[in-house]
Every structure is written in structure tokens, then in C-alpha cells.
C-alpha positions in Angstrom: -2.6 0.3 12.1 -1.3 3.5 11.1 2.2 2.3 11.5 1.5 -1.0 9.0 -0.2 1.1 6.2 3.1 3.5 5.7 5.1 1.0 6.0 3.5 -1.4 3.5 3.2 1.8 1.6 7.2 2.3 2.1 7.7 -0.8 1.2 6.1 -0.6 -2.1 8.4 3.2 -3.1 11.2 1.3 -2.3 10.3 -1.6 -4.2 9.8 1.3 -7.3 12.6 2.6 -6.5 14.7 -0.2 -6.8 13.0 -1.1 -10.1 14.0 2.3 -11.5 16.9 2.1 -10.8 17.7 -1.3 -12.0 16.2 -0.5 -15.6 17.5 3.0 -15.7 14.3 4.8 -16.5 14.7 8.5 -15.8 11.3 8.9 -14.8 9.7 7.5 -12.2 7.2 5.3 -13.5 7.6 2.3 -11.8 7.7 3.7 -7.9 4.6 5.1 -8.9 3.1 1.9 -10.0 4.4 0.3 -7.2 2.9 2.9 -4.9 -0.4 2.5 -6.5 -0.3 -1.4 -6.1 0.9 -1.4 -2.6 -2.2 1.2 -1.4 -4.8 -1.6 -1.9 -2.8 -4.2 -0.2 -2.2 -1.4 2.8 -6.1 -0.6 2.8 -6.7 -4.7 2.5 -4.8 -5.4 5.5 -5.6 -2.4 7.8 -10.2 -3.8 7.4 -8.6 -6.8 8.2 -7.2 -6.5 10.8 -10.1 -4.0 11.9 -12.9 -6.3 11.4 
């Protein structure tokens, strides 16, 4: 379960990342949108799969 959160969390830096980098922002203000976002859908998923 561990595992599936940091990667979903991964998932969603690299996403940010990518998004950066494509619009050539300096700062990183997308990956840390994208980080945000993909927290919720890693805690979603983990009581999921718990319950």
C-alpha cells in the first residue's frame, strides 16, 4: 500500500515536471500542483483498498 501511494505520488511530480518543462516556467508551480492533486487520489486509493 505504501508502494502505490509513492508511486501515485511519483507519478503526479513527474506529471509537474513534464508540464514545467513543456511551458518553460522557471518555477515550479505546476509539479507542485500536480503533487497536491495526486495526494488525494493516493490517500483515495490506499482506504480503498483498505476497507
Amino acid at each position: 500500500m505504501a508502494f502505490q501511494m509513492a508511486i501515485i505520488i511519483a507519478l503526479g511530480v513527474f506529471a509537474g515536471m513534464k508540464l514545467d518543462e513543456h511551458f518553460g516556467n522557471e518555477t515550479a508551480y505546476l509539479t507542485a500542483l500536480c503533487a497536491l492533486i495526486a495526494l488525494p487520489i493516493a490517500f483515495y486509493v490506499s482506504l480503498k483498498d483498505l476497507l
